[in-house]
Rosetta silent file (secondary structure, phi, psi, omega in degrees, C-alpha in Angstrom):
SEQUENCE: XXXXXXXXXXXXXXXXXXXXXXXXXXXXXXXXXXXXXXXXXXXXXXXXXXXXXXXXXXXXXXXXXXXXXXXXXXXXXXXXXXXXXXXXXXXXXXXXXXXXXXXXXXXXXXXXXXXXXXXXXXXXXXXXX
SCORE:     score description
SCORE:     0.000 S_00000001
   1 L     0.000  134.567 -170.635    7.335  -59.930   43.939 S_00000001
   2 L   -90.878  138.940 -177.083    8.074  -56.282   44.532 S_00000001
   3 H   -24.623  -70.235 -155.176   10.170  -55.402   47.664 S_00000001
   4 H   -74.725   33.320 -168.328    7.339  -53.801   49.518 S_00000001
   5 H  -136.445   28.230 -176.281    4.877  -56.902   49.170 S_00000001
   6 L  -145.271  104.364  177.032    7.701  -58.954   51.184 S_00000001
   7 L   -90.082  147.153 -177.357    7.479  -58.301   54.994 S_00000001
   8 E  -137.869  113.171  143.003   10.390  -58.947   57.257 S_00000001
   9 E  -123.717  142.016 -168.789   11.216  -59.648   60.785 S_00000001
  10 E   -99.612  126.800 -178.178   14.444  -59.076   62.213 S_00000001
  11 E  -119.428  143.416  174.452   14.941  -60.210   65.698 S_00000001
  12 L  -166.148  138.778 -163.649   18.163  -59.379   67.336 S_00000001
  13 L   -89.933  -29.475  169.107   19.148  -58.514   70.620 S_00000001
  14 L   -90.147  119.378  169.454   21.934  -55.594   69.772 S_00000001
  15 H   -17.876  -73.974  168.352   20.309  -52.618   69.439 S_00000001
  16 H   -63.708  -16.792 -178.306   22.719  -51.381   66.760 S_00000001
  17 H   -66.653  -56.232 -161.362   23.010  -54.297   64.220 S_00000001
  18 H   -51.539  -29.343 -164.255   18.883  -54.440   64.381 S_00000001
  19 H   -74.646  -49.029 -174.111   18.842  -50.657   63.802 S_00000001
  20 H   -78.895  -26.169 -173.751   21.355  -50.403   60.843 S_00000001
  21 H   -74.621  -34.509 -171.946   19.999  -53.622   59.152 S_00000001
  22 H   -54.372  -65.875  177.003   16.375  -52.106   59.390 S_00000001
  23 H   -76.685   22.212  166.996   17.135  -49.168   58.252 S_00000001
  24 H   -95.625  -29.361 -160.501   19.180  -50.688   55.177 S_00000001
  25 H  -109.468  -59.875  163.775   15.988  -52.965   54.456 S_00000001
  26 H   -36.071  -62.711 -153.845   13.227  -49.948   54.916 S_00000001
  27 H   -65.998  -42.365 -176.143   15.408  -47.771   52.464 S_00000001
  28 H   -59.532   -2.097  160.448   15.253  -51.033   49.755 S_00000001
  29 L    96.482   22.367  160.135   11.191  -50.606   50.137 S_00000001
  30 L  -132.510  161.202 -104.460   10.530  -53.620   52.418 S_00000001
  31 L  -108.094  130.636 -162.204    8.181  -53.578   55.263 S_00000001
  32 E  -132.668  120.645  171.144   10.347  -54.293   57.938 S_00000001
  33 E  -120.959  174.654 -164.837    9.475  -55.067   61.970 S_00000001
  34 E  -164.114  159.540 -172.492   11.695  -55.979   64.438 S_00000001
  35 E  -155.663  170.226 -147.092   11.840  -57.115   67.944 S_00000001
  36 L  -104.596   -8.712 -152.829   14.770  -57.277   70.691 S_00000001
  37 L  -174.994  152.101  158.482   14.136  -61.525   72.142 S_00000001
  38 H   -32.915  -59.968 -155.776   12.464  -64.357   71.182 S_00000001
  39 H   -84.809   -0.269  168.689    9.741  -64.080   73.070 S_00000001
  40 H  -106.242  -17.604  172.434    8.634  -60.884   70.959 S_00000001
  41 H   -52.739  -49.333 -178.680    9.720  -62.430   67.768 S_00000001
  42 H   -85.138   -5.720 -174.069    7.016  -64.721   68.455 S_00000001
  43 H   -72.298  -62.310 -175.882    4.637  -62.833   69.238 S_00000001
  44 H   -48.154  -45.337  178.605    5.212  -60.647   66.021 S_00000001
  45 H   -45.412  -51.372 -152.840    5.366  -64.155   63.914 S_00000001
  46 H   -72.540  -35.315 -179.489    1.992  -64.936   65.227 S_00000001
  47 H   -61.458  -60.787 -170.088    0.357  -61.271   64.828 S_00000001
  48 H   -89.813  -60.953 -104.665    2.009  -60.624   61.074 S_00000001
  49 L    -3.087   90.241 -176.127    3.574  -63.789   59.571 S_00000001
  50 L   -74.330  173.480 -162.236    6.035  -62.412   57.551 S_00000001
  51 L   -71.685  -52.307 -163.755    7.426  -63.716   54.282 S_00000001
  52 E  -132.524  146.446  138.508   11.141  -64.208   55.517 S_00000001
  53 L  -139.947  159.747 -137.665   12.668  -63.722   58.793 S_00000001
  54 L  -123.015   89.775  177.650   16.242  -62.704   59.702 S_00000001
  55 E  -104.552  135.530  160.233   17.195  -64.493   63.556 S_00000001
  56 L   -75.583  163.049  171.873   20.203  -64.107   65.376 S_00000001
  57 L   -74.364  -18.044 -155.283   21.639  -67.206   67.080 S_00000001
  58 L  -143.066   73.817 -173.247   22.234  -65.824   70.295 S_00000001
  59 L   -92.399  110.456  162.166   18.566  -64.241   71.867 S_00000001
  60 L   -46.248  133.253  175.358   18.152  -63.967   75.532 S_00000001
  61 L   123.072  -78.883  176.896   15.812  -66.272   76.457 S_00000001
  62 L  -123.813  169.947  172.445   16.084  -68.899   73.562 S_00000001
  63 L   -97.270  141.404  143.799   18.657  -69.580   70.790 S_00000001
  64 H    -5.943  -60.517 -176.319   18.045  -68.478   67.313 S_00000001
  65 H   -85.292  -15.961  140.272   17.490  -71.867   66.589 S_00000001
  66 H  -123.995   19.434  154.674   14.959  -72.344   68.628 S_00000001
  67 H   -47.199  -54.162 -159.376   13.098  -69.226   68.073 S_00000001
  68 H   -58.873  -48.400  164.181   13.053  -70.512   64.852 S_00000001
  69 H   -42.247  -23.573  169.093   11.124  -73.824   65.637 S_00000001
  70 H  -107.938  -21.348  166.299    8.610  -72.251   67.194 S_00000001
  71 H   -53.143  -48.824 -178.617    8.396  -69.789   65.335 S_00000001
  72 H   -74.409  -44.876 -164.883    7.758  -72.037   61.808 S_00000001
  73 L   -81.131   30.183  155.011    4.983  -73.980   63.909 S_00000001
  74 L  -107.370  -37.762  160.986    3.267  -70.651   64.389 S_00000001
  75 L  -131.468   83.855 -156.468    3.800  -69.862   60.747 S_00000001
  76 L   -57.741  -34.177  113.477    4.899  -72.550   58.706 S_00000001
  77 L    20.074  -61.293 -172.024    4.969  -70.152   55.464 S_00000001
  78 L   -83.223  148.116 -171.948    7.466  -67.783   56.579 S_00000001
  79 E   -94.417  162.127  154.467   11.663  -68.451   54.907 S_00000001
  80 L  -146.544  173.711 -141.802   14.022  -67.712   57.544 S_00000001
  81 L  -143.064  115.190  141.774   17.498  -66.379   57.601 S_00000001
  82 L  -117.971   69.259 -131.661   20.259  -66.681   59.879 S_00000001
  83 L   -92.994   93.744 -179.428   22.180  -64.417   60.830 S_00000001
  84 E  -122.923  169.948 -177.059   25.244  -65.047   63.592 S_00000001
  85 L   -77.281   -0.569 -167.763   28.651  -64.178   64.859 S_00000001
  86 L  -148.373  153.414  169.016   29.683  -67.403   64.552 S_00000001
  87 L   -92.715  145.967 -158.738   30.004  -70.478   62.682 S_00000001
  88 L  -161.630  126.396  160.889   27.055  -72.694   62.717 S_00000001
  89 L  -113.934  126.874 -167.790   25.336  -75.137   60.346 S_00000001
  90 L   -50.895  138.803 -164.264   22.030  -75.855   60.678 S_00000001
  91 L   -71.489  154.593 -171.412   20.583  -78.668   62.508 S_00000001
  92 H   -65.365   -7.709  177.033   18.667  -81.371   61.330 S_00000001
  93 H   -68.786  -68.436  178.719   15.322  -79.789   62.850 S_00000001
  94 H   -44.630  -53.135 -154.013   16.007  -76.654   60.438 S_00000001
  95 H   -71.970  -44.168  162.014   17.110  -78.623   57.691 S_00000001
  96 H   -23.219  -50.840  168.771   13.461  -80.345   57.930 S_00000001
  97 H   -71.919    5.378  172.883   11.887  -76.981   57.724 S_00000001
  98 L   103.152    0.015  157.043   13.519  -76.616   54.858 S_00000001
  99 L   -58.229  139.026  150.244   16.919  -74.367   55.922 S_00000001
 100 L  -129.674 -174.946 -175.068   20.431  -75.066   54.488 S_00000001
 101 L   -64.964  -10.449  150.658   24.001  -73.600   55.104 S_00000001
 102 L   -86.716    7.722  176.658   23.023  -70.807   52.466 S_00000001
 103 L   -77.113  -59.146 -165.962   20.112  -69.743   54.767 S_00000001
 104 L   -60.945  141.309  165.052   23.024  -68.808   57.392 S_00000001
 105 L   -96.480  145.675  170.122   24.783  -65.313   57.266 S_00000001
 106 E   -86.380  153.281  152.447   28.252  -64.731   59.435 S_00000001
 107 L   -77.859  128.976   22.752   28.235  -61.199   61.412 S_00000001
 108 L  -106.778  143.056  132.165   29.197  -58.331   60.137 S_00000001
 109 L  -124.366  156.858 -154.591   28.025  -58.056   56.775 S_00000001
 110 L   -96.292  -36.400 -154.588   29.542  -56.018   55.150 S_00000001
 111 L  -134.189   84.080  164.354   27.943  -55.721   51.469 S_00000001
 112 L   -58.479  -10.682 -174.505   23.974  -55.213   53.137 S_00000001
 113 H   -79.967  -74.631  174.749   23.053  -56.082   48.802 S_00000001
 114 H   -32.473   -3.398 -165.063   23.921  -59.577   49.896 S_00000001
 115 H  -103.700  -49.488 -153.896   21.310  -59.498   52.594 S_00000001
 116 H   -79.153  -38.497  163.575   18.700  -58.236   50.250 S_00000001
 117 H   -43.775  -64.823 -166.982   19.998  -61.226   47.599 S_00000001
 118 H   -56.430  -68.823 -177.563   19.495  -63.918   50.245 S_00000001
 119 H   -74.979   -9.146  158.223   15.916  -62.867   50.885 S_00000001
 120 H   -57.998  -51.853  160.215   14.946  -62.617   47.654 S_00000001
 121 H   -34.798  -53.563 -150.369   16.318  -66.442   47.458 S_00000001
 122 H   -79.078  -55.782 -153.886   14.465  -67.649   50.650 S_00000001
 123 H   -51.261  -31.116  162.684   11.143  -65.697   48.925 S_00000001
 124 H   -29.986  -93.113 -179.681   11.932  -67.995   45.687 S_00000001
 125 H   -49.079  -39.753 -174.816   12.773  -70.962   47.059 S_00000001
 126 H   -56.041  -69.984  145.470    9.626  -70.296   49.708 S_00000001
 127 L     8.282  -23.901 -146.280    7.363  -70.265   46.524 S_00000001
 128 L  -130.258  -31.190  175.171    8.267  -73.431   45.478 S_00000001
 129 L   -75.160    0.000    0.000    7.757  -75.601   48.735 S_00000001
């Protein structure tokens, strides 16, 4: 699958991570939307339902983790990615959808290539379930 036939949305609440990660993901050629909270995340799940999305843990409103739960029962389809400041292994509701401990990222990364690996992975792995 060619980058730009793999849509992505990244929800995160700081301004700058979502900005530089975007624009790191745009320049690799894939179609990237993004939203600030949960509660627009889902909305965007429900409108596009992109191939992978990239949630922080820590969204005003809801957690990361359960963006994500509502989020897969709007699109069931979509890989996701986690990306926090902290350490955190995913719960047995995530591991059900089909998350493990290499679906999480720590904050900062540093090496943005590694970003682009991991959704290539989830797009893989997505394929296969």
């Amino acid at each position: 699958m060619d980058n730009a036939d793999i849509s992505i949305l990244l929800v995160d609440d700081d301004e700058m991570i979502r900005d530089c990660v975007k624009a790191y993901l745009d320049d690799e050629g894939f179609s990237v939307h993004s939203a600030d909270c949960g509660e627009s995340g889902l909305e965007s799940i429900a409108s596009i339902c992109p191939v992978v999305c990239i949630s922080d843990m820590r969204l005003p409103g809801m957690s990361g983790e359960e963006f994500i739960i509502r989020a897969h029962a709007l699109c069931p389809t979509t890989g996701y990615l986690l990306h926090t400041g902290m350490l955190y292994s995913p719960s047995d509701e995530l591991r059900t959808i089909g998350m493990t401990a290499d679906d999480v990222l720590l904050k900062p990364i540093h090496d943005l290539a590694k970003l682009v690996v991991k959704i290539k992975n989830v797009v893989v792995t997505g394929s296969k379930k």
